[in-house]
Backbone of each chain as nested JSON, in Angstrom:
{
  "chains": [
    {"id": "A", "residues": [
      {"number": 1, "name": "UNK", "atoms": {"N": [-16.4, -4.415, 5.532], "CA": [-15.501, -4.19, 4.413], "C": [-14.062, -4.116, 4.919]}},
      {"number": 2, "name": "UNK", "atoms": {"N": [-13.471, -4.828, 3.853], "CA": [-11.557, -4.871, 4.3], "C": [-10.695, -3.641, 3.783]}},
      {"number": 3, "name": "UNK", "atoms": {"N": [-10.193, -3.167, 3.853], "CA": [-9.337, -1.923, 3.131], "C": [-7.895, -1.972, 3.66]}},
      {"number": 4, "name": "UNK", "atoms": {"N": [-7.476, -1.251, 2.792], "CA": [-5.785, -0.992, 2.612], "C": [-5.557, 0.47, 2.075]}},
      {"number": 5, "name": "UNK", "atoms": {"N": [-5.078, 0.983, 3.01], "CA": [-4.917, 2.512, 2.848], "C": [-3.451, 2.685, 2.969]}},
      {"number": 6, "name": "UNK", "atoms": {"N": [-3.258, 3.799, 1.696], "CA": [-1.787, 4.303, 1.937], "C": [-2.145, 5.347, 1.531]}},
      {"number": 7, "name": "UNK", "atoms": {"N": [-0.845, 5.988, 2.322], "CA": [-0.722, 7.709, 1.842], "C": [0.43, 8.096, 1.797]}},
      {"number": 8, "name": "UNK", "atoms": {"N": [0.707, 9.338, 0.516], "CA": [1.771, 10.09, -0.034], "C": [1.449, 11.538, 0.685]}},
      {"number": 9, "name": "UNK", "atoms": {"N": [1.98, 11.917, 1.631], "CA": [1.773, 13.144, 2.32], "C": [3.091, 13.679, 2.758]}},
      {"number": 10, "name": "UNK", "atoms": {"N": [2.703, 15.338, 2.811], "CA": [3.915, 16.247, 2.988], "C": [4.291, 15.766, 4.345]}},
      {"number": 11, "name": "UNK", "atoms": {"N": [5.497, 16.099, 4.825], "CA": [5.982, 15.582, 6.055], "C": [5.637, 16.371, 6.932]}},
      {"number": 12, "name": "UNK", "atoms": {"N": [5.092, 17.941, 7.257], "CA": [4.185, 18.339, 7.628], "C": [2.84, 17.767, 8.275]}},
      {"number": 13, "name": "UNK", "atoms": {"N": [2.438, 16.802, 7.455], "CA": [1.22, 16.88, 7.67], "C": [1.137, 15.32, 7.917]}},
      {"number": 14, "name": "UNK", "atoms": {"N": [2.19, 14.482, 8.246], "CA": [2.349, 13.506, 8.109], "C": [1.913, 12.753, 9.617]}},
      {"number": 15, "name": "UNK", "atoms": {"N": [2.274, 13.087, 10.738], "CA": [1.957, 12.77, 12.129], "C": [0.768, 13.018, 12.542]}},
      {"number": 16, "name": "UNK", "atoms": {"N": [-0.42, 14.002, 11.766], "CA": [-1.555, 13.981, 12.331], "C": [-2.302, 13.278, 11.142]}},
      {"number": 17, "name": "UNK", "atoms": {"N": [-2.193, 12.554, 9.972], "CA": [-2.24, 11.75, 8.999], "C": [-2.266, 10.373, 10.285]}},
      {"number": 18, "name": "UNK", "atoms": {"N": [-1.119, 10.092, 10.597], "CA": [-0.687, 8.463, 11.014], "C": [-1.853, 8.417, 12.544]}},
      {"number": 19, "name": "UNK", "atoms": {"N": [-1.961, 9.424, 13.001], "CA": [-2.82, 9.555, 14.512], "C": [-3.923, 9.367, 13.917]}},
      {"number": 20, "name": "UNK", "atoms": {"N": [-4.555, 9.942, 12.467], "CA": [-5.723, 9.404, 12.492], "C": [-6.36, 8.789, 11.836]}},
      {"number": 21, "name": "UNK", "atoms": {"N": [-5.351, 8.08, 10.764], "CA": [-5.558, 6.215, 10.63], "C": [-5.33, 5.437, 11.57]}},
      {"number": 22, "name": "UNK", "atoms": {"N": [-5.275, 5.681, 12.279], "CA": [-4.624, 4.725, 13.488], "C": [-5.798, 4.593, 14.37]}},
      {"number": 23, "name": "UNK", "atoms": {"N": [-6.755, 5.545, 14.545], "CA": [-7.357, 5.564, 15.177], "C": [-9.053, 4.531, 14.46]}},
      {"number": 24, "name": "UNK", "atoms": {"N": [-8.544, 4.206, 13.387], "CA": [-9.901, 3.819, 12.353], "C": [-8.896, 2.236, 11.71]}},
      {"number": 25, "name": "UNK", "atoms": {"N": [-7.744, 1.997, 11.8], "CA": [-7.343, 1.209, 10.989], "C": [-5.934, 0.894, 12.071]}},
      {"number": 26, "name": "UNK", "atoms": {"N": [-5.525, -0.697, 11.021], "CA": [-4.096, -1.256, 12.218], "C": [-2.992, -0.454, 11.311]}},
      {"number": 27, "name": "UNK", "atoms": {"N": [-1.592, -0.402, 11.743], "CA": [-0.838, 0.445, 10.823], "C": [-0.075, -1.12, 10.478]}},
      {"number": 28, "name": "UNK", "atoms": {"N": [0.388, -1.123, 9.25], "CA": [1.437, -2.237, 8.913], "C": [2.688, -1.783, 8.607]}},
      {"number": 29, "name": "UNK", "atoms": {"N": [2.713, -0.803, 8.11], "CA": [4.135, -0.363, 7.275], "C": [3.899, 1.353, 7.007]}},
      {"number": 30, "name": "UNK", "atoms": {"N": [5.231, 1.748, 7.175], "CA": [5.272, 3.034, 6.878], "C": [3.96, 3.949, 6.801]}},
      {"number": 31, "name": "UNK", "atoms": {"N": [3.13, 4.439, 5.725], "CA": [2.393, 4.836, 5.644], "C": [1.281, 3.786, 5.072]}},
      {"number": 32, "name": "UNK", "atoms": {"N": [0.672, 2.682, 5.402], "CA": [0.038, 1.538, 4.93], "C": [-0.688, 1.282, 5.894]}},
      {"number": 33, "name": "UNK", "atoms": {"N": [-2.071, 1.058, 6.082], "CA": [-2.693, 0.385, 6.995], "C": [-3.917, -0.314, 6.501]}},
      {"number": 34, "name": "UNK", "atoms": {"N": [-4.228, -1.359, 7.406], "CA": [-5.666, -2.401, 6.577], "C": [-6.257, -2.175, 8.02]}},
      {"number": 35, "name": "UNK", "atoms": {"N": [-7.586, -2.871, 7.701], "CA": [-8.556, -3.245, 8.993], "C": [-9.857, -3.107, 8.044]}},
      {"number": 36, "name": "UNK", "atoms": {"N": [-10.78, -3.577, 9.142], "CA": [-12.255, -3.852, 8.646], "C": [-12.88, -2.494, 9.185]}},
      {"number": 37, "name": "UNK", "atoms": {"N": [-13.363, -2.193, 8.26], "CA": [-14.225, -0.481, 8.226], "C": [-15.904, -0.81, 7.486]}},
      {"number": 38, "name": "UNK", "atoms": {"N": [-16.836, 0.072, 8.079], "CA": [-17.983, 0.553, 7.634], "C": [-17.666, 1.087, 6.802]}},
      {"number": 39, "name": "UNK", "atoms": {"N": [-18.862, 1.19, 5.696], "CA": [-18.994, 2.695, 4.773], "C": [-18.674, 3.505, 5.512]}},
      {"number": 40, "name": "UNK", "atoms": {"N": [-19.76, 3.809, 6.834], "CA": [-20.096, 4.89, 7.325], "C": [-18.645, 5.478, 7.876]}},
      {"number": 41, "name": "UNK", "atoms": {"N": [-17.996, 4.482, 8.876], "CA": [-16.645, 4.936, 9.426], "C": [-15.317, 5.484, 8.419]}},
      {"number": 42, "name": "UNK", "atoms": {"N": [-15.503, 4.649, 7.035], "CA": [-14.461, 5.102, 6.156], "C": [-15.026, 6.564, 5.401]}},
      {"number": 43, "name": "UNK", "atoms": {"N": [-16.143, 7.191, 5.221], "CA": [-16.592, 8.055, 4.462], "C": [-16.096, 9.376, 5.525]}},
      {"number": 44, "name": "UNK", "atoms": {"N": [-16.155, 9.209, 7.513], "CA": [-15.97, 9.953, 8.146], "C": [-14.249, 9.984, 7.735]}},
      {"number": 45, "name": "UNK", "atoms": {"N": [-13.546, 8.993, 8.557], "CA": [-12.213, 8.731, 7.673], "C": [-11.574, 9.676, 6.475]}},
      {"number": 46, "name": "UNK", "atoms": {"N": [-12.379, 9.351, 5.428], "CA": [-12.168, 10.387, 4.442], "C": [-12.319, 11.559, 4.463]}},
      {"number": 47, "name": "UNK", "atoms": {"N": [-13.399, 12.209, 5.283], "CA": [-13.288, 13.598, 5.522], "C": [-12.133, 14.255, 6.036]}},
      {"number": 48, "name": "UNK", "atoms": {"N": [-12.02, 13.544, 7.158], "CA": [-11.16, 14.188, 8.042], "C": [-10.087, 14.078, 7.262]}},
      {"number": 49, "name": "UNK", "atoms": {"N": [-9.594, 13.007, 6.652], "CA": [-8.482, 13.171, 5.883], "C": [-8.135, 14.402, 5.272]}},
      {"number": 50, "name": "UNK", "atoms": {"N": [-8.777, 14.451, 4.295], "CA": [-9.468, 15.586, 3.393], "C": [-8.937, 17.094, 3.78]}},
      {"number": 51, "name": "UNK", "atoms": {"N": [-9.496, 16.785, 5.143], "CA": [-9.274, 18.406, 5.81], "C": [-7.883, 18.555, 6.207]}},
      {"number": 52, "name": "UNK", "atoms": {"N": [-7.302, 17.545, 6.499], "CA": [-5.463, 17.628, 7.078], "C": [-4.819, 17.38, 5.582]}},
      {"number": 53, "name": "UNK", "atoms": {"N": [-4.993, 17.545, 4.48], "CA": [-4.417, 16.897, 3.246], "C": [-4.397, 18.255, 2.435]}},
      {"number": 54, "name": "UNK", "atoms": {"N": [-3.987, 18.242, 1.681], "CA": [-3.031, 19.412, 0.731], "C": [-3.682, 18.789, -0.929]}},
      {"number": 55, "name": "UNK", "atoms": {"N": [-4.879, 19.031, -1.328], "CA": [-5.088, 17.954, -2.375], "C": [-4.571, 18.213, -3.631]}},
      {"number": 56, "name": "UNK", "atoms": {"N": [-3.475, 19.249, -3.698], "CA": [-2.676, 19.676, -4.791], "C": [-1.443, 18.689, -4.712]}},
      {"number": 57, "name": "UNK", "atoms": {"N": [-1.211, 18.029, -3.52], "CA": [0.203, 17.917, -3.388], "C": [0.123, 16.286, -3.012]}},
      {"number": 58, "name": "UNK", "atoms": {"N": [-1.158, 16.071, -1.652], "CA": [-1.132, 14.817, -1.427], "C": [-1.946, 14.068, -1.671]}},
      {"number": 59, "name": "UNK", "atoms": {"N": [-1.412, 12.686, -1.327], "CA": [-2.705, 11.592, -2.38], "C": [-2.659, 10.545, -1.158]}},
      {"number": 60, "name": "UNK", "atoms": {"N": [-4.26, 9.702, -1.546], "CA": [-4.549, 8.72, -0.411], "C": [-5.496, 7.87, -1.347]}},
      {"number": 61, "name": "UNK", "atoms": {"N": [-4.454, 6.685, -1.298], "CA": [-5.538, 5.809, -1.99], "C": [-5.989, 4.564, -0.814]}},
      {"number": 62, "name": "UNK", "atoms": {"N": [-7.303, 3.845, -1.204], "CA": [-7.759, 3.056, -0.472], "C": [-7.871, 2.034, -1.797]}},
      {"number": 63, "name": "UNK", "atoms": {"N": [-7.745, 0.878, -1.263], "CA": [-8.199, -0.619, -1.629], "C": [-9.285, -1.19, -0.88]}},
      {"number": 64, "name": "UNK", "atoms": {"N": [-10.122, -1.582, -1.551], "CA": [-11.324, -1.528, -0.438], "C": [-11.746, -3.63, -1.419]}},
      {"number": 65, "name": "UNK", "atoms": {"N": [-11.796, -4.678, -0.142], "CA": [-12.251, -5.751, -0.802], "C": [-13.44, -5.881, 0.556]}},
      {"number": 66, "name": "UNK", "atoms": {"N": [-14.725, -6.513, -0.498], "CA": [-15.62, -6.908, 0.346], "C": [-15.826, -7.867, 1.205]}},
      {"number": 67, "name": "UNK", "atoms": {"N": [-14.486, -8.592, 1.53], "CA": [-14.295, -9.826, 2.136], "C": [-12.482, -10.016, 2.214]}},
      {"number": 68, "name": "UNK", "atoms": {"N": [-12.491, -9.945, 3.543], "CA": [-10.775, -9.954, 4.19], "C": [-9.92, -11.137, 3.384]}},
      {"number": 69, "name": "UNK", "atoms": {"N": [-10.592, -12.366, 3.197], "CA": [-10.582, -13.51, 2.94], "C": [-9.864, -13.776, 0.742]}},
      {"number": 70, "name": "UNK", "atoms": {"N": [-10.562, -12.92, 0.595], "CA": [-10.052, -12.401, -1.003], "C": [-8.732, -12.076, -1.44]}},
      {"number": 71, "name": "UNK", "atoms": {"N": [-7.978, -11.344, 0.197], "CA": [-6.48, -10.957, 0.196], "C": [-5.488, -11.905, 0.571]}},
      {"number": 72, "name": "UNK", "atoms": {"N": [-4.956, -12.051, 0.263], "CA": [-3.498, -13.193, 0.851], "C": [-2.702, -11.666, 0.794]}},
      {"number": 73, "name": "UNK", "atoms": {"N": [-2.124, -11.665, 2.523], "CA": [-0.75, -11.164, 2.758], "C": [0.17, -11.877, 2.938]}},
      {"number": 74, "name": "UNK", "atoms": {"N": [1.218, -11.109, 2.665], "CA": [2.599, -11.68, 2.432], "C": [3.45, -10.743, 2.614]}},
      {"number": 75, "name": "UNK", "atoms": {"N": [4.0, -11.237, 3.75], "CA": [5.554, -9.932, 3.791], "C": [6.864, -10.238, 4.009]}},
      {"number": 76, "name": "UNK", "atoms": {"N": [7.692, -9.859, 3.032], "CA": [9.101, -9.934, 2.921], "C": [10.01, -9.139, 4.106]}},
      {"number": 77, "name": "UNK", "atoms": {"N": [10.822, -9.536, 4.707], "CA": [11.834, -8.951, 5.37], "C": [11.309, -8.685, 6.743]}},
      {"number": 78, "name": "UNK", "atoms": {"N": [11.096, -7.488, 7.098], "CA": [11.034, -6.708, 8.481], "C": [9.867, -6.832, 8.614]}},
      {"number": 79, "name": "UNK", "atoms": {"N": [9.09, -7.214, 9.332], "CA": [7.112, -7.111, 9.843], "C": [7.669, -5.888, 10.689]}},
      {"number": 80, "name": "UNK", "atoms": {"N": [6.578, -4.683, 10.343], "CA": [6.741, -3.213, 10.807], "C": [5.477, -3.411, 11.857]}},
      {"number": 81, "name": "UNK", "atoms": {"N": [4.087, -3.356, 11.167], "CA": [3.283, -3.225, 11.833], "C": [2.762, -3.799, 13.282]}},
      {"number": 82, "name": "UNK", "atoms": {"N": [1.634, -3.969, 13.532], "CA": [0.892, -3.918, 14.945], "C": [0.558, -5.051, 14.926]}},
      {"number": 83, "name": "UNK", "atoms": {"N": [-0.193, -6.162, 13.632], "CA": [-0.874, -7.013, 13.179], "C": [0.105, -7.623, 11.486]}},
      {"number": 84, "name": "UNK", "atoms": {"N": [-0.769, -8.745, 11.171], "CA": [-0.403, -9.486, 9.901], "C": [0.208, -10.846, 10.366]}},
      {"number": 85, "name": "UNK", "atoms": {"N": [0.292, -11.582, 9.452], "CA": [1.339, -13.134, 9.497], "C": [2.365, -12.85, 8.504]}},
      {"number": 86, "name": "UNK", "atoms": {"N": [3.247, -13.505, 9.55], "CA": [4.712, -13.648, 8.583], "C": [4.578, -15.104, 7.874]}},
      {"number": 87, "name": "UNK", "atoms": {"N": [4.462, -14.994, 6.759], "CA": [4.772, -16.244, 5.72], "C": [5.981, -16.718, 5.288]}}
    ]},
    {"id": "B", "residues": [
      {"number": 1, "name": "UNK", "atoms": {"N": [-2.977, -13.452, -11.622], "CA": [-3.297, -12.784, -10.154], "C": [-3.047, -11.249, -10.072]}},
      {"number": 2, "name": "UNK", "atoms": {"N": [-3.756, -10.686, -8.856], "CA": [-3.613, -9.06, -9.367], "C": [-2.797, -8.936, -8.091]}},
      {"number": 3, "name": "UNK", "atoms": {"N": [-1.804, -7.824, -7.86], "CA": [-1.111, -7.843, -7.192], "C": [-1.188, -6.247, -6.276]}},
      {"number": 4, "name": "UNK", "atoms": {"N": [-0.811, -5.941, -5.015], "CA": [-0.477, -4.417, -4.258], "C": [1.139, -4.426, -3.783]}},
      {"number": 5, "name": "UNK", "atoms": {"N": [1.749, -4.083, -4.29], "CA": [3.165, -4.509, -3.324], "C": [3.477, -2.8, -2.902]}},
      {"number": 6, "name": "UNK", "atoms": {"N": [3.765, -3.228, -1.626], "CA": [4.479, -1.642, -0.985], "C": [5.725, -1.86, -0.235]}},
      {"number": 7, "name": "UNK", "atoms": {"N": [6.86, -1.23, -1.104], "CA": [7.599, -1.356, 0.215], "C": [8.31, -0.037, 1.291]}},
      {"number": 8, "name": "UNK", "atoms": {"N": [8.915, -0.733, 2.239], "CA": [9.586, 0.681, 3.257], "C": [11.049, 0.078, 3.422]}},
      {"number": 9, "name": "UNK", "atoms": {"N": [11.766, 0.408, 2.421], "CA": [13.264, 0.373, 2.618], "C": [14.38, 1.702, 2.342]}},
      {"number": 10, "name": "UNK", "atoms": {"N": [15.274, 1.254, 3.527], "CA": [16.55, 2.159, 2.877], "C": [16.757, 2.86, 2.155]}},
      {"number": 11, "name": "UNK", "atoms": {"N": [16.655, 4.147, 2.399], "CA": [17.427, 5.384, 1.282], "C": [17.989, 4.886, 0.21]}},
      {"number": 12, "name": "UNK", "atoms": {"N": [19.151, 4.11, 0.417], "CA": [20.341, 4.122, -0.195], "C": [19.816, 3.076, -1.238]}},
      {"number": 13, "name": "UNK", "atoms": {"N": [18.847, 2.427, -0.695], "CA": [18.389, 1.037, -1.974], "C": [17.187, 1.298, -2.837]}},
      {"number": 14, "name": "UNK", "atoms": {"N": [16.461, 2.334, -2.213], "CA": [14.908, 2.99, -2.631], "C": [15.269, 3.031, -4.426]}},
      {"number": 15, "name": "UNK", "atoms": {"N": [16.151, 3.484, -5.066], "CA": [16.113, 3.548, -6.245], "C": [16.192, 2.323, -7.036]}},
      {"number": 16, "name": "UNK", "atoms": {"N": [17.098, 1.742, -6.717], "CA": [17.057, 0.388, -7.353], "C": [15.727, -0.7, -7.666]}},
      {"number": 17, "name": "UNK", "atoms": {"N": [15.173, -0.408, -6.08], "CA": [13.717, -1.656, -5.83], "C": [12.988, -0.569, -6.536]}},
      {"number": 18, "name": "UNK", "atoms": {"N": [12.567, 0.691, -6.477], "CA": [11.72, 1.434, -7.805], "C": [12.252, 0.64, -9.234]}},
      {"number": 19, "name": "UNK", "atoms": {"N": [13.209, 0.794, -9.795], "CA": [13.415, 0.021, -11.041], "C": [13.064, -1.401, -11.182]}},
      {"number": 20, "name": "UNK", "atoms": {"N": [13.672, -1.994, -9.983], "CA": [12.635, -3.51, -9.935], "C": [11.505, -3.702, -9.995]}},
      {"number": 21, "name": "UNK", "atoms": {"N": [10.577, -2.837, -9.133], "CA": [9.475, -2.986, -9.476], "C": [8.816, -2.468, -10.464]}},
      {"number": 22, "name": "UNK", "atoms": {"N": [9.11, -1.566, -10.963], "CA": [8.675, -1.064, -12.305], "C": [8.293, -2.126, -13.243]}},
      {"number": 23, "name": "UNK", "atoms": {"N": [9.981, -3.108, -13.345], "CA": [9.871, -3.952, -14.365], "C": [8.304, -4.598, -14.497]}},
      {"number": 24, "name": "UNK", "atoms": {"N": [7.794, -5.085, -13.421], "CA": [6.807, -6.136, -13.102], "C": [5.539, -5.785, -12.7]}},
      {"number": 25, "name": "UNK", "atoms": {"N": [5.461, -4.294, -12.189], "CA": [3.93, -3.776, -12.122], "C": [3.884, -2.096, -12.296]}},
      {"number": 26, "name": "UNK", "atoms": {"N": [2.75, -1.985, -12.243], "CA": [2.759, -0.493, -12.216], "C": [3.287, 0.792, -11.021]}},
      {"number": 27, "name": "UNK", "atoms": {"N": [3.21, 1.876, -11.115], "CA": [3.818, 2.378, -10.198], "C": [2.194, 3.227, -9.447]}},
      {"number": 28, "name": "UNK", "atoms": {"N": [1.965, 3.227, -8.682], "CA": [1.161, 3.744, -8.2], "C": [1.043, 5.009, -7.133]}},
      {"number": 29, "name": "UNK", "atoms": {"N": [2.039, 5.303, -6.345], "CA": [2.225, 6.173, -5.005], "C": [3.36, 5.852, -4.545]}},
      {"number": 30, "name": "UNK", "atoms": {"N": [4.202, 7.062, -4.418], "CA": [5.452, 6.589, -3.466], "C": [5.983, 5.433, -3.575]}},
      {"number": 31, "name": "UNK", "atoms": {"N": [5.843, 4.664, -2.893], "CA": [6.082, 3.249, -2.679], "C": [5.556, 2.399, -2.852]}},
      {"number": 32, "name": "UNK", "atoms": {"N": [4.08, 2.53, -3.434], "CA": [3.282, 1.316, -3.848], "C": [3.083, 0.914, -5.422]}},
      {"number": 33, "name": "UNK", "atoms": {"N": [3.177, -0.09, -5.881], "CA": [3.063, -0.622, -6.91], "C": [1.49, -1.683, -7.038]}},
      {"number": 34, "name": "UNK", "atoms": {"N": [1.221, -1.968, -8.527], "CA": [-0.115, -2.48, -8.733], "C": [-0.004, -3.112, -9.931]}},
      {"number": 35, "name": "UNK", "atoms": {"N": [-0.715, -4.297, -10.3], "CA": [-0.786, -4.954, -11.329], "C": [-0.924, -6.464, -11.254]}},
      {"number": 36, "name": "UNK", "atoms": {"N": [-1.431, -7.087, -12.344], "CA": [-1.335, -8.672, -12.767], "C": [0.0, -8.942, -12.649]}},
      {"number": 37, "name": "UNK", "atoms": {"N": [0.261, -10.019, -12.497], "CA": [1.373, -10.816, -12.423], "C": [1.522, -12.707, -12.448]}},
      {"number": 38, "name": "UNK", "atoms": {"N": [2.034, -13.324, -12.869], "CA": [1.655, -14.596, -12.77], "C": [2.601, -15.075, -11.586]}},
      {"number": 39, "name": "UNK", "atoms": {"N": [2.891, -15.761, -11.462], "CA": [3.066, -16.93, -10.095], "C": [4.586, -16.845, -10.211]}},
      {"number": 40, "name": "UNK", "atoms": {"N": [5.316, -16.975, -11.458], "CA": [6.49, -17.349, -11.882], "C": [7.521, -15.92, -11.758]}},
      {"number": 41, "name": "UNK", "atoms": {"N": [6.905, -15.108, -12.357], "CA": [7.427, -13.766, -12.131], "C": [7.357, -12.695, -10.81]}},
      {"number": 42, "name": "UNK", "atoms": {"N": [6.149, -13.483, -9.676], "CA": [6.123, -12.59, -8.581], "C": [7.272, -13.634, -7.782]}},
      {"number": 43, "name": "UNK", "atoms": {"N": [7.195, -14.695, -7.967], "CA": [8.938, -15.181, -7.348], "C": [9.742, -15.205, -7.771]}},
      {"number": 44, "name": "UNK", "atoms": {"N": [10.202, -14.835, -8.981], "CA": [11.216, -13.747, -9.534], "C": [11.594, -12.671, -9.31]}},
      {"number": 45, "name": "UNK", "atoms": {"N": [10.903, -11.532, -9.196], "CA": [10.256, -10.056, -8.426], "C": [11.123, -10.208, -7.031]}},
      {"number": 46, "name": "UNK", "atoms": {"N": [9.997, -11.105, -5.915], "CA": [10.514, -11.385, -4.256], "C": [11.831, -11.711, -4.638]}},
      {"number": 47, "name": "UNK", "atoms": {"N": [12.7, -12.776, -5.153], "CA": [13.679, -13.091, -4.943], "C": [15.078, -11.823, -5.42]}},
      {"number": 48, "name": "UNK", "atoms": {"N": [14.2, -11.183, -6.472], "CA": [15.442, -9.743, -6.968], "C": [15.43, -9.114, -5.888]}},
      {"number": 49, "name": "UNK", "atoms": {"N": [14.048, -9.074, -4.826], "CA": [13.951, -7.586, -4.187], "C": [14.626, -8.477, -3.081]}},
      {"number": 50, "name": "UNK", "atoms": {"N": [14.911, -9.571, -2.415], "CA": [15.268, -9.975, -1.424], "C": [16.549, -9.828, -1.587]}},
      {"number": 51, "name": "UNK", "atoms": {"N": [17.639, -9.565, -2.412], "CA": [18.946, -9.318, -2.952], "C": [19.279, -7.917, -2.518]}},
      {"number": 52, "name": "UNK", "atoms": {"N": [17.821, -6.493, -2.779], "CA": [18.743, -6.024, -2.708], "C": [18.172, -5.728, -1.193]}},
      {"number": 53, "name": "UNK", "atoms": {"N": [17.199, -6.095, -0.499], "CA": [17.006, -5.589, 1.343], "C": [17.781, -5.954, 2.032]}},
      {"number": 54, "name": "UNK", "atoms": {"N": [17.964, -4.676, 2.973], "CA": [18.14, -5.804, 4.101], "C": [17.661, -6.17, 5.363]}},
      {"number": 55, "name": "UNK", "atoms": {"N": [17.478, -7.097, 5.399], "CA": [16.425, -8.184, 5.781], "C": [15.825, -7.391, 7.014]}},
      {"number": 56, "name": "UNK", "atoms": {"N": [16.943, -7.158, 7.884], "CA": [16.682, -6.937, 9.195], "C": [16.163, -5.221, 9.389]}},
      {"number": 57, "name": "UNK", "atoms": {"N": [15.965, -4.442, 8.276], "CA": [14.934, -3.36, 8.481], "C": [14.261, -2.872, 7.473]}},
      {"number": 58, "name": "UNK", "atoms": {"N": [14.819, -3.737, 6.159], "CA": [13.365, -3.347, 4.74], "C": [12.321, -4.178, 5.066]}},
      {"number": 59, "name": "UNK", "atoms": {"N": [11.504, -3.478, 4.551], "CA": [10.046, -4.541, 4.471], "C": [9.483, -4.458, 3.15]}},
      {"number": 60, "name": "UNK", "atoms": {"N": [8.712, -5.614, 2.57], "CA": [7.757, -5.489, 1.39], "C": [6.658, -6.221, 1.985]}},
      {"number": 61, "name": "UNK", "atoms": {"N": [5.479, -5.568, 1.45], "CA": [3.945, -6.36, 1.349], "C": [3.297, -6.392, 0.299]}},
      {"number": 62, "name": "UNK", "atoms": {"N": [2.971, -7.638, 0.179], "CA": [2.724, -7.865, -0.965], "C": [1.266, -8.508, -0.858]}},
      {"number": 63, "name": "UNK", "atoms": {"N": [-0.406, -7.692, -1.259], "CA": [-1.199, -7.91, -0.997], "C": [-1.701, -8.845, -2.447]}},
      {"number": 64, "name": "UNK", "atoms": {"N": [-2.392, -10.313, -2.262], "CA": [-2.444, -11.026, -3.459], "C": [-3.881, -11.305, -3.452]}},
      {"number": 65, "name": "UNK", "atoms": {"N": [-4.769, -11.155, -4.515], "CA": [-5.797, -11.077, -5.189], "C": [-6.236, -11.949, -6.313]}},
      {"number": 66, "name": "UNK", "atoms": {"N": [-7.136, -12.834, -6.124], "CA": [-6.822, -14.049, -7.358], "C": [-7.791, -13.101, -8.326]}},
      {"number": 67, "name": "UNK", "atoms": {"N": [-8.22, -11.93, -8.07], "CA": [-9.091, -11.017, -9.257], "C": [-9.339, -9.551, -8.975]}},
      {"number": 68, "name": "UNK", "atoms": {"N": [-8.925, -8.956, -9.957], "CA": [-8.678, -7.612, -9.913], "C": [-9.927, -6.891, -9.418]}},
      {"number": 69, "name": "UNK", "atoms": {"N": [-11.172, -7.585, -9.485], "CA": [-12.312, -7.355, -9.741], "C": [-13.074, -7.383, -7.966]}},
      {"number": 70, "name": "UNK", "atoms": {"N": [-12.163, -7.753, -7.687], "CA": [-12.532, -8.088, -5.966], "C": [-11.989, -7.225, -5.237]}},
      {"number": 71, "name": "UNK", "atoms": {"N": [-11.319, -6.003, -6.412], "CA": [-10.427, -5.064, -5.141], "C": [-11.253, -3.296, -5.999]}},
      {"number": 72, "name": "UNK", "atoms": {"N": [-11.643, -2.843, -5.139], "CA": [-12.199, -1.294, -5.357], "C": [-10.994, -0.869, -5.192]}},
      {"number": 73, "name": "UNK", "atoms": {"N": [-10.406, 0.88, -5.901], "CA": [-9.301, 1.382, -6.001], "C": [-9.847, 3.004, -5.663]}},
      {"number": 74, "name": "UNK", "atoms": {"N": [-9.791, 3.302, -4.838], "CA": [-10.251, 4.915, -4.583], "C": [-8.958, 6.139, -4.68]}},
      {"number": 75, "name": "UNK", "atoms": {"N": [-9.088, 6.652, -5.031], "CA": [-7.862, 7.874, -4.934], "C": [-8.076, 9.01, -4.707]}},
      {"number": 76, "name": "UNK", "atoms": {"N": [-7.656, 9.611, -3.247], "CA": [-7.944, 10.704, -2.703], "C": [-7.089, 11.912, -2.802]}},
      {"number": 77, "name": "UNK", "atoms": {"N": [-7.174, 12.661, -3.348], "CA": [-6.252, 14.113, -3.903], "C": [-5.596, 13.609, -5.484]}},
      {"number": 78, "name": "UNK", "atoms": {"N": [-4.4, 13.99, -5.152], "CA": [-3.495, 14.133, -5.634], "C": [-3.367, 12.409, -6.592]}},
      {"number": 79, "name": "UNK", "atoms": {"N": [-3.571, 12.333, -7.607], "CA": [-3.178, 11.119, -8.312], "C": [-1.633, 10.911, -8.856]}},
      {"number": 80, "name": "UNK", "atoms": {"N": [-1.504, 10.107, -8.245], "CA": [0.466, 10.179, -8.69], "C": [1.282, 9.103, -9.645]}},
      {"number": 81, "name": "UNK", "atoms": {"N": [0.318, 8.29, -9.7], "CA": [1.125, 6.855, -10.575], "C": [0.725, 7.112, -12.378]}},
      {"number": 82, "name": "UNK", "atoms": {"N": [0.988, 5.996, -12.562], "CA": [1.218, 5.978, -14.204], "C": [-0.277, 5.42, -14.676]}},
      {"number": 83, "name": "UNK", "atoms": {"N": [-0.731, 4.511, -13.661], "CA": [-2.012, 3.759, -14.301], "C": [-3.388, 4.81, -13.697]}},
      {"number": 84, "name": "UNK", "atoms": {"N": [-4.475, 3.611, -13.286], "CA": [-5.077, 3.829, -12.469], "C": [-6.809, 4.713, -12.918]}},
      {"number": 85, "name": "UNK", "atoms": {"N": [-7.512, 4.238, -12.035], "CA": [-8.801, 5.135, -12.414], "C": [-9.43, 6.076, -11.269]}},
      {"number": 86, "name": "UNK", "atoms": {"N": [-9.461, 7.122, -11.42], "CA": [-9.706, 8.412, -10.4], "C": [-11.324, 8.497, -10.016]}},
      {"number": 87, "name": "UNK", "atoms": {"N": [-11.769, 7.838, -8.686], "CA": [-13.378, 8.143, -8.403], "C": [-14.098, 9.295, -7.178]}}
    ]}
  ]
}
C-alpha cells in the first residue's frame, strides 16, 4: 500500500513526530511524507503516533492508495524532500 | 480529477496561496488542500500560485488521482478542514 501522510502538530511535539515518520516513510515536504507501508507497519505507525500527539489539538491524516501507480506527483518550485520527480 | 495539493511557503505569502487555494479546493490541514478539479483550472491554480512563490524556496505538491475512489482518507485526532469524513 502507497500513503501520504501529513501532520498538523504542536511545535513541541513536532521533532519526535518527523523522527518517527521518517523512520516508516520518505519525507517530501515540510510535514508530508509518502512511501509504501503494510497494514501491519502503518497500524504500528499509528500508535505510536497516537501516543506523541495531543488529540485535542493535533491532527494526522493519511491518504492511503492501493497502488503507487494511481498517483501522479507533481511539484512546483523547491523539491524539499529525500525522493519524488521534478516535472 | 481528484486532487491533494500541499504547500510549504513563506510566511509573508502563506495568506494569500490559502485564499488561492481555497478558491479551487477544499481546505483540509494546515497546508493541505483536497478536491475535484478539471485540467483547465488546476493550470490556472499552478500558474496563480507560481506568481505568488518564490521559486527558489516555496514548494507545492500536487498529488493527482484520475478517481477519488482510489484514494482512502484517514484522520487521526484532531479534524481541522471544512470537508472530509472522520474514520
Amino acid at each position: 500500500m502507497y500513503i501520504i501522510l501529513v501532520y498538523d502538530i504542536g511545535e513541541k511535539r513536532v521533532g519526535k513526530m518527523l523522527k518517527l515518520c521518517r523512520k516508516y516513510l520518505s519525507w517530501i515536504q515540510n510535514s508530508v511524507f509518502e512511501g509504501e507501508i503494510t497494514e501491519v507497519k502503518l497500524k504500528e505507525l499509528k500508535m505510536k503516533a497516537l501516543m506523541l500527539m495531543k488529540e485535542e489539538s493535533d491532527s494526522l491524516i493519511i491518504f492511503k492508495s492501493r497502488n503507487e501507480r494511481w498517483l501522479d506527483k507533481e511539484i512546483v518550485g523547491k523539491e524539499r524532500g529525500e525522493t519524488g520527480n521534478f516535472l
